[in-house]
C-alpha positions, 0 to 999 in steps of 0.5 A, spaced: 500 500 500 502 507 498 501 512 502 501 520 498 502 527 501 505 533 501 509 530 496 512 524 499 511 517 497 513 510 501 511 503 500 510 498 506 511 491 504 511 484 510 517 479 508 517 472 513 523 470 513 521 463 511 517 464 506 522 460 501 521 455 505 514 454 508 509 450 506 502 455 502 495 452 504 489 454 499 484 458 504 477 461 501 476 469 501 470 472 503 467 472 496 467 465 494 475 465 491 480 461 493 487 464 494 493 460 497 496 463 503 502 461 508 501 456 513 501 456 521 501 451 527 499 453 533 504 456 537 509 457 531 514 462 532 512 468 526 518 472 524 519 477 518 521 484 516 517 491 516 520 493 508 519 501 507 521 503 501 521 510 499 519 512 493 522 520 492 529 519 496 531 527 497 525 527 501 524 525 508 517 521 512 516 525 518 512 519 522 510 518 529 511 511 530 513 504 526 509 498 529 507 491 526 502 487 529 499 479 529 492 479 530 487 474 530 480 476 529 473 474 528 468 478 524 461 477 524 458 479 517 452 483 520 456 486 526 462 488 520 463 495 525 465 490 530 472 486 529 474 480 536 480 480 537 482 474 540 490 475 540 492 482 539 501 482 539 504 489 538 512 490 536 514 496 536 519 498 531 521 505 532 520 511 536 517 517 533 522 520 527 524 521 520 526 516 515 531 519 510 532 512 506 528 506 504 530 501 510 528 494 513 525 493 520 527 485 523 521 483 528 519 477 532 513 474 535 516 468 539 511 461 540 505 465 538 499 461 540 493 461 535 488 457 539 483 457 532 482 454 525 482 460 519 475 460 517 471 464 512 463 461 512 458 464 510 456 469 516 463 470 521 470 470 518 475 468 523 483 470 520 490 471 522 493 477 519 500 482 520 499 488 520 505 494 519 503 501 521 507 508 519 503 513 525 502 520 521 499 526 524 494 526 518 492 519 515 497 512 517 500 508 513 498 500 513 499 494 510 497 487 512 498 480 511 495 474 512 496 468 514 492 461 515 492 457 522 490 449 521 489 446 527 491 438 528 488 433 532 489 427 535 484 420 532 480 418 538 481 412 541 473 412 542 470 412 536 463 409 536 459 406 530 452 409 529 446 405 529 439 406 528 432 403 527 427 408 525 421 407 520 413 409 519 408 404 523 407 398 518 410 401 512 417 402 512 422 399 517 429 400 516 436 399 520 442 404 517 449 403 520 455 407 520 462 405 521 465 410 526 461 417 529 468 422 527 472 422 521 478 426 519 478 431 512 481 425 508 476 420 510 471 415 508 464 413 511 463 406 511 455 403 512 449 400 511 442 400 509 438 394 511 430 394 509 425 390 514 420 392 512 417 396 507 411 398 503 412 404 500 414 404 493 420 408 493 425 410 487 431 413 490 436 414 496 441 418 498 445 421 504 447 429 504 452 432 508 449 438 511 453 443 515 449 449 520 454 454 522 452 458 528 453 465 530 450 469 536 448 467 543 441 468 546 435 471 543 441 473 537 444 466 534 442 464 527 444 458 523 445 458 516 445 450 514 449 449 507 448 441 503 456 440 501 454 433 498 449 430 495 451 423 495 446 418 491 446 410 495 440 407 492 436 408 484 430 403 484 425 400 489 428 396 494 425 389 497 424 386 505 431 383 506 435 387 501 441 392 504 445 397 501 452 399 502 454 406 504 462 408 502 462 415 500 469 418 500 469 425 504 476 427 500 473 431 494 469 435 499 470 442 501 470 441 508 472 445 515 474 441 521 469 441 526 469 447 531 464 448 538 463 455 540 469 459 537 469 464 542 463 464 543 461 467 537 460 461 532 461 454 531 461 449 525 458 443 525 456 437 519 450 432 520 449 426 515 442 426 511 439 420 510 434 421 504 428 417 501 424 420 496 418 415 493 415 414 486 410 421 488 417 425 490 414 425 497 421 425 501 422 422 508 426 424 512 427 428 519 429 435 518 430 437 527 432 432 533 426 435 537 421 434 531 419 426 530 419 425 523 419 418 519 427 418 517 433 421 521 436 426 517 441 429 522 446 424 524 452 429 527 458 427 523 464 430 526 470 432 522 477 432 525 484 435 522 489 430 520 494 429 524 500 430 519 
């Protein structure tokens, strides 16, 4: 970013000094695109240099401080006037002065905890981001960086299965099963469908994967639920007796790691839906674990980070 006034001109720029060597992660922007930034682990050491160039040598920036910022914040899209900042880390850079030539400021943040998984849903965006300030009586000189933070998690030594029988009296028992209730991002889902009864005519089958982001608390949350997959396991009429295997592969989704109350401003979370729908288009399903309904929609499916 540049900065003009009273005939002086500097452009500020971020360098980390890993950034030949440090891996890159794809993270979705705000307006839907994917860009790759620079990848973080919780309690990574972020280290760089402030770069100031300055456009017209012959004259001075007069300034009144130099400071650089790492900064995690999550901004909730209908509160925009509001940033929550959750890390806030300040090294100053220089004391009030001139810069007569274009120099370099070294900075480090030691062992910096970056509690949160990068995020950009379809309500709150929660980002990681450095921030380079030149302080000016009139209007400051910034530039910002971002950066994107994974969490890692360990595989659960409990990992159920997921089992249930549900159905509509004298007309349609079924028993569906999951191999495992948590996955990881790269995973597969692995299961069975078992007809015990059935005296309905239906046509077809398939699971969703559905994921509610909640933002807000008390009378303000609100949920925003988004279908990433439709998964079709079954065409055709089944019979009594007839199973169906499940094996959806979570790979080539665009998934995010399960979060529970982000400091208390949202969280994600993902629910597979199973689906019927019979010859007059008629679908059966359960929409909400309060309402009783033929079909269990919303099996929770948590997602879990790889660990490497």
């Amino acid at each position: 970013m540049s900065f003009f006034g009273f005939g002086q001109s500097v452009e500020v720029d971020i360098l980390l000094n890993d950034a030949d060597s440090r891996k890159r992660a794809e993270h979705k922007t705000e307006d839907g695109k994917k860009d790759k930034y620079f990848l973080f682990y919780d309690g990574e050491t972020v280290s760089g240099k402030v770069s100031l160039a300055l456009k017209n040598p012959n004259k001075r920036l007069e300034h009144q401080g130099i400071k650089v910022e790492f900064i995690g914040q999550i901004e909730l899209y209908y509160d925009r006037g509001n940033h929550h900042e959750f890390v806030s880390l300040v090294k100053d850079l220089a004391r009030p002065g001139e810069i007569t030539q274009s120099q370099a400021f070294d900075f480090e943040f030691t062992h910096v905890e970056k509690p949160y998984e990068s995020y950009t849903g379809q309500n709150v965006k929660l980002r990681y981001f450095l921030r380079a300030t030149i302080s000016r009586r009139l209007n400051d000189v910034v530039k910002e960086m971002d950066i994107v933070v994974h969490t890692l998690s360990t595989y659960p030594e409990l990992n159920s299965s997921i089992k249930m029988e549900v159905g509509i009296e004298d007309c349609l028992h079924i028993e569906f099963e999951y191999n495992k209730s948590k996955y990881h991002l790269k995973d597969v889902i692995v299961g069975k469908i078992y007809f015990l009864l059935v005296r309905i005519k239906i046509k077809h089958m398939e699971i969703d994967i559905i994921k509610r982001e909640t933002t807000g608390t008390g009378p303000n949350v609100y949920h925003e639920n988004d279908t990433i997959a439709k998964y079709e396991i079954m065409d055709g009429a089944p019979v009594r007796g007839e199973s169906i295997p499940i094996r959806l592969f979570l790979a080539g989704y665009e998934l995010t790691p399960t979060m529970r109350d982000i400091n208390k401003k949202f969280s994600v979370r993902y629910y597979l839906n199973l689906v019927l729908i019979d010859e007059e288009e008629r679908r059966y399903f359960k929409q909400q674990v309060s309402v009783p309904s033929p079909i269990p929609a919303k099996t929770r499916l948590q997602v879990l980070f790889p660990t490497g």
